[in-house]
Steps between C-alpha positions, in 0.01 A plus 500: 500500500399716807691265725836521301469881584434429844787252556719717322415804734528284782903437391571796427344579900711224584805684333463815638448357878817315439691811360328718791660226735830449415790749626682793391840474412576793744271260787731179477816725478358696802395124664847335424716791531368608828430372786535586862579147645747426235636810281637394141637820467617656827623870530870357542508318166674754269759607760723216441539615184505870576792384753713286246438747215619796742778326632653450184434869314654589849807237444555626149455852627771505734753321275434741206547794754098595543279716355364385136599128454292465854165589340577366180581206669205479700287521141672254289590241640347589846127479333577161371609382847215648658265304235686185557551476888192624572319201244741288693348582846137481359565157395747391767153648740264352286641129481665540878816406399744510820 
């Protein structure tokens, strides 16, 4: 009976040295999100995006005569372009799609 106790403690040891070595969701973001040799999310990945989204508040804002259609533009549907262009240039970066 003693050594079912032991073997039992020695799994559980076993359990918590696996648990102790596996990562941290926040370590294999941090380990596949960045890295210096090969960024998977540069600095310039949202301006695409930013650029498309602004350029068309700002095409809408000049045929409407300025002002409020420009930012309410640049919310709806400007956020939604953001969203999709700049998922479009993760993935088009991602799966180096030329």
């Amino acid at each position: 009976m003693a050594d079912r106790g032991t073997s039992s403690d020695g799994d559980s040891e076993g359990t918590d040295e696996q648990a102790r070595s596996l990562p941290s969701a926040r370590d294999v973001a941090r380990k596949v999100l960045v890295d210096d040799k090969d960024p998977r999310f540069p600095w310039w990945m949202p301006l695409p995006g930013l650029a498309v989204a602004g350029g068309w508040a700002g095409y809408e804002g000049i045929v409407a005569g300025g002002g409020s259609p420009f930012l309410d533009t640049l919310l709806w549907p400007g956020g939604a372009i953001f969203v999709l262009v700049t998922i479009a240039t993760v993935l088009g970066w991602q799966l180096d799609i030329d």
